[in-house]
C-alpha positions in Angstrom: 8.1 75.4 118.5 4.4 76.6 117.9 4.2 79.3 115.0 8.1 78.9 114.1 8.4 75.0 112.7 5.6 75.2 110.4 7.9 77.9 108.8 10.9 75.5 108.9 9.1 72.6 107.1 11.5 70.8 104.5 7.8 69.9 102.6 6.3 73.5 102.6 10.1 74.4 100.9 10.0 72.2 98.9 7.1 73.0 97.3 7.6 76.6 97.2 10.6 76.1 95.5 8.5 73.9 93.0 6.4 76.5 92.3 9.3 78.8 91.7 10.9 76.7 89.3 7.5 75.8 87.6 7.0 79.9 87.2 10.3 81.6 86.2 10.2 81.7 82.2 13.5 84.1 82.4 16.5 86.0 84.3 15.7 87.4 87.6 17.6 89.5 90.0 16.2 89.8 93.3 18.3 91.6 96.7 17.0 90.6 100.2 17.7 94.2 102.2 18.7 92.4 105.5 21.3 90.6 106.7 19.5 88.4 109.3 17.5 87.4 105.9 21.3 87.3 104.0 22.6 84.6 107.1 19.0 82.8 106.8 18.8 82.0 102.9 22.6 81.1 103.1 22.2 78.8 106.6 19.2 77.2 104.9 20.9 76.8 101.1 18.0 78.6 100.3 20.1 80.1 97.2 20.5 77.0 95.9 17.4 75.4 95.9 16.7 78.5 92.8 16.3 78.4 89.3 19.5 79.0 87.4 18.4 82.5 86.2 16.9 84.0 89.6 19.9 85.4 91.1 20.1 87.0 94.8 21.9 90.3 95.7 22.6 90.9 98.9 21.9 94.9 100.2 23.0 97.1 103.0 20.5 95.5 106.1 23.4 95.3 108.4 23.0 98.7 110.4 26.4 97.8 112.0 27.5 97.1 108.3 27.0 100.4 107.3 27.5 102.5 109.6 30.1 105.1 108.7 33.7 104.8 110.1 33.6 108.9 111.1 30.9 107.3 113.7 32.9 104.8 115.0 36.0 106.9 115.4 33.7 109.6 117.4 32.7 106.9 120.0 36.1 105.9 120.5 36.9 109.7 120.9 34.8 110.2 123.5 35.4 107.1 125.1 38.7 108.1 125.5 37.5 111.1 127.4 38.0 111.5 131.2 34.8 111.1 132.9 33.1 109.8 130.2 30.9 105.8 129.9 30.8 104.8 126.4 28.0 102.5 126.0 27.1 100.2 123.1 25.2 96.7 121.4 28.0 94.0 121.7 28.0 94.1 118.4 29.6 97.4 117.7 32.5 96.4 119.8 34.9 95.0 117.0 33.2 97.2 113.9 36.7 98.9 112.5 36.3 102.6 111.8 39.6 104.4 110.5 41.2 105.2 114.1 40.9 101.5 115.5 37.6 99.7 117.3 35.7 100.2 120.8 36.8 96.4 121.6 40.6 98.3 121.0 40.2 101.0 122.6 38.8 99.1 126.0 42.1 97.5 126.0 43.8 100.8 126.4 41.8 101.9 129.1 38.9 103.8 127.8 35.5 103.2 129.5 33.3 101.1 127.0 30.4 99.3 128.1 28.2 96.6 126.6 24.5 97.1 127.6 21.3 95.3 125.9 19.3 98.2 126.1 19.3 101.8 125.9 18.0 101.8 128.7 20.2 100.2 130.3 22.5 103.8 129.8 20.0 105.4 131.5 19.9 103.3 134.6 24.1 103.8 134.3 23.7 107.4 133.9 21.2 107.2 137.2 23.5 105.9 138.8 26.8 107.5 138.6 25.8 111.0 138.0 29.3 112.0 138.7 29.7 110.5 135.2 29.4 111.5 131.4 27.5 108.3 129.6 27.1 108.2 126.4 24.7 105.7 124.3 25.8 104.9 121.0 22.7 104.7 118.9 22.9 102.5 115.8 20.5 100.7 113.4 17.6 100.8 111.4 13.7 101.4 112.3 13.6 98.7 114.7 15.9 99.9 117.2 15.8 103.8 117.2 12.6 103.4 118.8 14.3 102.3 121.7 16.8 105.0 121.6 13.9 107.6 121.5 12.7 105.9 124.4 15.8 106.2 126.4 15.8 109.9 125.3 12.4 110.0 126.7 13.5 108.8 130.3 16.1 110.7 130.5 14.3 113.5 130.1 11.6 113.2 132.5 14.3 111.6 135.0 16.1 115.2 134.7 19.1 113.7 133.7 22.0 115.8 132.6 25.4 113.5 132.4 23.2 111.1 129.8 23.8 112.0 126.0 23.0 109.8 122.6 25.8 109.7 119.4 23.2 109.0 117.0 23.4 106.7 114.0 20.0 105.5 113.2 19.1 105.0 109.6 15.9 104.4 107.6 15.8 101.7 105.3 13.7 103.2 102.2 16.0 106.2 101.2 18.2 103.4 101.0 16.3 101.2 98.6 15.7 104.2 96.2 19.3 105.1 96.2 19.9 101.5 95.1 17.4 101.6 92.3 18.7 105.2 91.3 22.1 104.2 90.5 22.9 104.3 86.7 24.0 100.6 87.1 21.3 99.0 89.4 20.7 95.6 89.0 17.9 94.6 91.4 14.4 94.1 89.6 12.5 93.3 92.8 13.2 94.3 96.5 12.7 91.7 99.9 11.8 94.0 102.5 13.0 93.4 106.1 9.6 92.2 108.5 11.1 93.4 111.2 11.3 97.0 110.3 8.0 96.9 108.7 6.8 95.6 112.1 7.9 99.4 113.3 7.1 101.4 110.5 4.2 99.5 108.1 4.9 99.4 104.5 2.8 102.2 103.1 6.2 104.6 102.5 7.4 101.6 99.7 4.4 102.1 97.9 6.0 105.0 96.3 9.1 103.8 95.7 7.4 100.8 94.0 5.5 103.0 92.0 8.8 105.3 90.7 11.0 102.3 89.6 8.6 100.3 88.6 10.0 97.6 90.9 8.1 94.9 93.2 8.4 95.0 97.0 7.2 91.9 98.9 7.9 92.3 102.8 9.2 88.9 103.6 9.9 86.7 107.2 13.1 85.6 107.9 12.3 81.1 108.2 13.2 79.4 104.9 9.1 78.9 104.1 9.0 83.0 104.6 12.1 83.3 102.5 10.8 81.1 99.7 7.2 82.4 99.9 8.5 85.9 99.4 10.7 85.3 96.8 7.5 83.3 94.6 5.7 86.6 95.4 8.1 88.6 93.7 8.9 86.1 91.2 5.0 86.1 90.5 4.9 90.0 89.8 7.9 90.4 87.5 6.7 87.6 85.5 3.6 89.5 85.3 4.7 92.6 85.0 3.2 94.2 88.2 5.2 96.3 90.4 3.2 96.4 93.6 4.2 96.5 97.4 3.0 93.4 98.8 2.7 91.9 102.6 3.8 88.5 102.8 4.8 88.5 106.3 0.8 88.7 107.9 1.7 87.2 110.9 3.9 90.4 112.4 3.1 93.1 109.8 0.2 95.1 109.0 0.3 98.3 106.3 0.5 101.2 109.4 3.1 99.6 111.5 3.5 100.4 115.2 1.9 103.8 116.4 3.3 104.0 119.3 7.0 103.0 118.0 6.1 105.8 115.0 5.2 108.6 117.6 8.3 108.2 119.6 10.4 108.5 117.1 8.9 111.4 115.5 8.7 113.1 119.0 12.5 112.6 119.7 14.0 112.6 116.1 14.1 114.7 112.8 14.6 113.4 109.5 18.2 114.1 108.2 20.9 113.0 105.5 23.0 110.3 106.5 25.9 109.2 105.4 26.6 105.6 105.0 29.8 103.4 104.9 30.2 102.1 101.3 27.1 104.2 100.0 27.9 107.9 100.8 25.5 110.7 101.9 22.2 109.3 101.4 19.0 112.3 101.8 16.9 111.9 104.4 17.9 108.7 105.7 18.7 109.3 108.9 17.2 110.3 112.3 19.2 112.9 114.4 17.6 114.5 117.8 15.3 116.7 117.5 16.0 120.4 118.3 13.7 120.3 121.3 15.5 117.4 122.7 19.4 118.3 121.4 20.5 118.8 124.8 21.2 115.0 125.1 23.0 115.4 121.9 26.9 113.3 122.2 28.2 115.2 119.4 27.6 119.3 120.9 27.9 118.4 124.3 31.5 117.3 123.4 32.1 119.1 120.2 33.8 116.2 119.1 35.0 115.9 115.6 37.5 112.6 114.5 38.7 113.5 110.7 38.7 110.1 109.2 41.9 109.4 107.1 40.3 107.9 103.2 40.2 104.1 103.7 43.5 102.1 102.0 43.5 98.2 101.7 42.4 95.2 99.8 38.3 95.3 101.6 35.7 95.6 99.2 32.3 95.6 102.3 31.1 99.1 100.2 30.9 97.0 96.6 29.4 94.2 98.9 26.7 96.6 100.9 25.8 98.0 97.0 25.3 94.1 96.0 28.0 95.0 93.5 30.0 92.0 94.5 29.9 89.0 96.6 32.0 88.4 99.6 34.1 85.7 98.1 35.6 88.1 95.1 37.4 90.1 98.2 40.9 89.0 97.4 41.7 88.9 101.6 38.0 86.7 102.4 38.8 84.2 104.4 42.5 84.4 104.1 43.4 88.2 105.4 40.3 88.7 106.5 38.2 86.5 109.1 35.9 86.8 112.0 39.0 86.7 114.4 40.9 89.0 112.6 37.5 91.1 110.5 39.1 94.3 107.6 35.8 95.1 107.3 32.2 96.1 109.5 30.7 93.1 107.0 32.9 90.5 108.5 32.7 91.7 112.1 28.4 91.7 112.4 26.6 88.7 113.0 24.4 90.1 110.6 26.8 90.8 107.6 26.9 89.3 104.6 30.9 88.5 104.3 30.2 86.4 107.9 27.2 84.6 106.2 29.6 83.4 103.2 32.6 82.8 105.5 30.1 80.4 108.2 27.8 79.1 105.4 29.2 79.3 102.0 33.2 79.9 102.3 33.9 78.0 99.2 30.9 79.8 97.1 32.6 81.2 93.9 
């Protein structure tokens, strides 16, 4: 396929991971911050083709990964309220919170719907106005801009039975929580291309400059994998901590404009928390007081108290890079994709369904 198999070419790898091996002179630790890039360097044995010492952590880039359980629950609340359409990404369906999972509660009658699109809500909300629907709006930068565009038809549709339980969350508040943590790790950062499609990468610049830590935005094809890790690789050993674009073909340093102004139109900036990680400040997006009359949560004053989680899952350690999936004393025995303990086992994305598909016998 043009502009994709020149990425996939065994010979380019190759000699990238050359070039890696040729550079390193010590210990690295590197985290990739999401998952599709997690299920990518696994797929590919991209991990293994590395130097001894240059070791890969694994962060939280699964938005279905970490979104909190108290979320989950409060869709399946309101799903389970009469009139109401709860609609969500397929791949929300089976993420456990504390009170059970939409998939679950579909069984026992409630009204969940899988859509593609925001959108899509919309058009449902169009069309049965005798109906409450409500989008459930999860993920990072590349998908909230979506949402806010849903919010944005709605509104000039004059809708009033369409309403978003918002989840989005923002990927560097995240990546500075990481570093901050008295027993970080992680000497260099991967940044996801997609969301640096959205949003640039001129907010890592700081975050580069605090910790003193390089950022390379990196593809998701093994010769984008491979090229970004050299690129980090080539600043530790240099001792350069600099944000740096190796993903030309899709990114450029101010992002999408459009995307940007939608979202700061429809959204503010708030804390969020996030499952395995806590409150994190400002790493959220919540409506926007101007537009917080399509806003799940006051509409419905709905509030799930989630019970503190018990069992043998260890997806927060895992989201922290703290641990690998394989440590989990129920992977791939009490816990599987058919029967998932834990949101990182559930996603296509997370990293406990990467190591089950791609690496179950990985110690």
């Amino acid at each position: 396929m043009k502009y994709v198999d020149e990425y996939r070419d065994p010979a380019a790898a190759r000699r990238l991971a050359g070039a890696i091996r040729a550079l390193v002179t010590r210990p690295w630790t590197i985290m990739e911050i999401c998952g599709g890039q997690t299920h990518s360097l696994l797929r590919h044995g991209i991990d293994q083709m590395l130097p001894e010492g240059v070791t890969l952590l694994h962060g939280p880039g699964c938005p279905v990964c970490v979104t909190a359980a108290e979320v989950i629950d409060q869709a399946i609340a309101l799903a389970a309220t009469p009139g109401v359409i709860l609609c969500s990404f397929g791949d929300m369906l089976r993420v456990p919170g504390e009170t059970g999972s939409l998939s679950a509660a579909k069984a026992r009658g409630a009204d969940v719907r899988m859509v593609y699109s925001p959108l899509d809500a919309v058009a449902l909300a169009r069309a049965q106005p005798e109906r409450e629907v409500v989008f459930l709006a999860v993920g990072f930068e590349t998908t909230a801009p979506a949402s806010a565009m849903a919010v944005l038809a709605a509104a000039d549709a004059g809708l009033r039975n369409f309403s978003l339980l918002v989840a989005h969350v923002l990927v560097p508040p995240a990546i500075a929580a990481l570093l901050a943590a008295p027993d970080n790790q992680v000497q260099g950062f991967l940044a996801a291309g997609h969301v640096c499609t959205v949003m640039g990468y001129d907010e890592y610049e700081p975050i580069a400059r605090r910790f003193g830590v390089p950022i390379v935005v990196t593809g998701f094809e093994p010769v984008d994998l491979l090229q970004g890790i050299l690129s980090c690789l080539r600043q530790l050993e240099a001792g350069r901590a600099e944000v740096e674009n190796a993903y030309g073909r899709s990114v450029r340093a101010g992002g999408n404009a459009p995307a940007q102004a939608a979202l700061r139109q429809v959204f503010a900036v708030v804390p969020r928390v996030w499952r395995g990680m806590g409150e994190i400040p400002a790493s959220g997006l919540d409506l926007a007081p101007a537009y917080a009359r399509f806003d799940a949560r006051a509409r419905f004053r709905s509030a799930v108290a989630a019970p503190a989680s018990v069992g043998p899952c260890i997806s927060g350690e895992i989201l922290r890079g703290r641990s690998r999936p394989t440590a989990c004393p129920a992977f791939g025995t009490g816990c599987t994709p058919e029967h998932p303990l834990g949101a990182t086992m559930v996603s296509s994305e997370g990293a406990c369904a990467a190591y089950y598909r791609y690496r179950r016998a990985a110690a």
